[in-house]
N, C-alpha and C positions, 0 to 999 in steps of 0.2 A: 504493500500500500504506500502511497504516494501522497504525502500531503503539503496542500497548495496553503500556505500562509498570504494573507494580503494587507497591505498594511495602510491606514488611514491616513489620506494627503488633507496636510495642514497648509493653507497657505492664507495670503492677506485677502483685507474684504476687499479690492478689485477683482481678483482673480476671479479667471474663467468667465471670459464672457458668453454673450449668446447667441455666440457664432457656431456654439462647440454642438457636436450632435449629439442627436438625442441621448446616449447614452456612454460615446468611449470617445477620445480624440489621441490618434496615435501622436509620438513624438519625433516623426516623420521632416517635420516643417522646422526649418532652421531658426525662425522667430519665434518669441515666448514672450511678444505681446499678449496674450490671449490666455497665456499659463500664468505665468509668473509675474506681471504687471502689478507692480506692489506701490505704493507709495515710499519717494525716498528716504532709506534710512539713515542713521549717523554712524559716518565712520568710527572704527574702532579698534584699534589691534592691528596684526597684520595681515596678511591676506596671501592665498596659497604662492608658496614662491619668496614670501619675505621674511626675513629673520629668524630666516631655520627653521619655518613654519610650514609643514607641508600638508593637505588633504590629504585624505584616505580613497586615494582616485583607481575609479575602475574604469579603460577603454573598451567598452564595444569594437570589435571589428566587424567585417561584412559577413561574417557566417554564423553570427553570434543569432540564437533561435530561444526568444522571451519565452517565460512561463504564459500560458494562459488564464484569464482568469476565465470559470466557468462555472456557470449556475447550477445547483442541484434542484431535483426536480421531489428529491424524497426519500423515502427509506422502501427499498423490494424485499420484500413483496408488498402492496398495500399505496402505490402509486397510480392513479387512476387515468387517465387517458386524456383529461381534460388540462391537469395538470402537467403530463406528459409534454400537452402540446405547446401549452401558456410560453412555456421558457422560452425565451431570446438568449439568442449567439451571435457575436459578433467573426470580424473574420480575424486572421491570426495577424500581428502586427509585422511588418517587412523586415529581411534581413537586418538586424542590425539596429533593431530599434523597439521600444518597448510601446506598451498601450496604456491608457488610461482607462478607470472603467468608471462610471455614476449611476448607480443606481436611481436615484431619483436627481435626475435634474432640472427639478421645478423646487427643491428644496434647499438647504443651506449648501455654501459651496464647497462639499467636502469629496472625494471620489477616493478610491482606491488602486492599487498600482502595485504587479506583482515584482517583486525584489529577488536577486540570483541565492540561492540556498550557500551559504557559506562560513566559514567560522564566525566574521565578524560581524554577519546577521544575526545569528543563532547565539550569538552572548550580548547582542542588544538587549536587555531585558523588558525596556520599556518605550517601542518604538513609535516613533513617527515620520512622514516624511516631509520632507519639504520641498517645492521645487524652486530652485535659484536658476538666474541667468547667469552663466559662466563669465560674465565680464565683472559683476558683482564680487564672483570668489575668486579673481585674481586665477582664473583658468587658462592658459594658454593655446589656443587649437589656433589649427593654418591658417594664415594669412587669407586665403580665398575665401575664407568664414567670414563675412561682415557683417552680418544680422545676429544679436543673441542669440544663444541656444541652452535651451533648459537644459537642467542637470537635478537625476535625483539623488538628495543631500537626505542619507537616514540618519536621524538623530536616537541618541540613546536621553529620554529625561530624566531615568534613575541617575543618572551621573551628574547629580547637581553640587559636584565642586571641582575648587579650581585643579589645573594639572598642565604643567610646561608645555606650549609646542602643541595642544590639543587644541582644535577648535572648539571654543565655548560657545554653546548658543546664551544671550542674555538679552536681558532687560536694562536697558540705560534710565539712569535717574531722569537724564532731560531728552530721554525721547518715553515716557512712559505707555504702556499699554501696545508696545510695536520690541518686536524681538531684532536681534542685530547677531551677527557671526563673527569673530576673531579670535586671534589667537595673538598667546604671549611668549616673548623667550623666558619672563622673568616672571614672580609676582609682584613685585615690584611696579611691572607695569600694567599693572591690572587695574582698572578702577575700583576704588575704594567703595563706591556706592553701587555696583552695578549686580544684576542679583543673573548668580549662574543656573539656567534652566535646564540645560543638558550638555552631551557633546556630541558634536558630527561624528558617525564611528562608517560612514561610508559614502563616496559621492561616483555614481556612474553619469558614464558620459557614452550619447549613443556615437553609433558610425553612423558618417554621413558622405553622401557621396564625394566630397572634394577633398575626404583624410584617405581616396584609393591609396595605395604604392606596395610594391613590389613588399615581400618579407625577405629579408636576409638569413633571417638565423638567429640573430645576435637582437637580445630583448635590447638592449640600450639602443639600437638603432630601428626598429620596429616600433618606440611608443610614439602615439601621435597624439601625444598633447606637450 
C-alpha cells in the first residue's frame, strides 16, 4: 500500500485569483502572478545565496513524474455507483512539473499540493506549504527565465526556534499579521522582536522548458539553478 500525503497550501489573501480553474492549476506557466501575488513584505535576513545561507533546494528535471492527487470514492465493498460516478479527475501534471489541486474553489483560498516522499518531508512534523516566487528567495534559475516562477517552500511550524543558517519563517514586529522568510549567520542578527513560526525544511523548483541541456555526469555541472 501506497500512501499519498497532501499537504495544505498557505498562502496571502491575494492569492489565487479567478483565472484559476475550477479545481487544479498546474505549475506549468513560468509567472506566479496568479499563485503567489502576495503583498510586499519586509526584508529581512538573508536570502538563498547570502551569508552562508543556503535553501533546502530541490531541481525538477524533464523526467521528473509528480505524485497524483486522487479522490477516493469509499470503502469496497459498500460503494454505490452513484458515488462511483460523482468523482472528478483531473489529468496528470506534464513532465517536470507539479499540480495544484482545490477542492472547493468558491471557498477560502486554500488548495493542496502533493510533495516528493523523502527524508526531509517525513521529519517535517508539522507541515505547510507555501508558494514563493523564486526572485523573493534569492533563487537563481537561467537567464532566459524573466517572469517569476513559483517554488514550493515546505515549512516545518513545530520548529519555532531560532537555529544558524536555517531559514526562519517569522512574524516582524513592524510588519504584523504578514509572515517574512530569512535567515541568519549569527543570532546576533536576528531581531530581537521578531516571533519565529517555523522553518523552511524544503523548496522545489519545477523544470521548465529553457533549464533543457545536455547531463554530463558530474552533479556540480548538471544543477540548474
Amino acid at each position: 500500500r501506497i500512501n499519498l500525503v497532501t499537504l495544505s497550501l498557505a498562502v496571502g489573501s491575494h492569492a489565487f485569483t479567478s483565472s484559476l480553474p475550477p479545481s487544479r492549476r498546474s505549475s506549468t506557466s513560468t509567472t506566479s502572478s496568479s499563485v503567489a501575488a502576495t503583498p510586499m513584505q519586509t526584508e529581512v535576513g538573508n536570502s538563498h545565496g547570502q551569508g552562508s545561507c543556503f535553501l533546502p533546494l530541490l531541481q525538477n528535471d524533464d523526467e521528473y513524474i509528480a505524485p497524483r492527487i486522487v479522490q477516493i470514492a469509499g470503502a469496497y465493498p459498500g460503494v454505490t455507483t452513484e458515488t462511483y460516478l460523482s468523482i472528478t479527475s483531473e489529468p496528470a501534471a506534464e513532465f517536470g512539473q507539479w499540480a495544484y489541486d482545490f477542492s472547493d474553489p468558491d471557498g477560502p483560498q486554500l488548495g493542496t499540493v502533493a510533495v516528493p516522499g523523502m527524508s526531509s518531508v517525513y521529519e517535517t512534523e508539522d507541515p505547510v506549504v507555501l508558494i514563493g516566487e523564486h526572485t523573493h528567495l534569492g533563487v537563481q534559475l537561467p537567464d532566459e527565465i524573466k517572469d517569476p516562477v513559483d517554488l514550493i517552500v515546505l515549512v516545518d511550524r513545530a520548529r519555532n526556534y531560532f537555529a544558524e543558517r536555517k531559514f526562519l519563517v517569522m512574524e516582524l514586529e513592524e510588519n504584523p499579521g504578514m509572515i517574512s522568510i530569512g535567515a541568519f549567520s549569527s543570532f546576533e542578527e536576528f531581531p530581537s522582536t521578531a516571533k519565529i513560526m517555523g522553518h523552511v525544511t524544503l523548496v522545489q523548483i519545477p523544470w521548465l522548458p529553457s533549464m533543457q541541456k545536455k547531463k554530463s555526469g558530474f552533479m556540480e555541472e548538471d544543477q540548474l539553478f
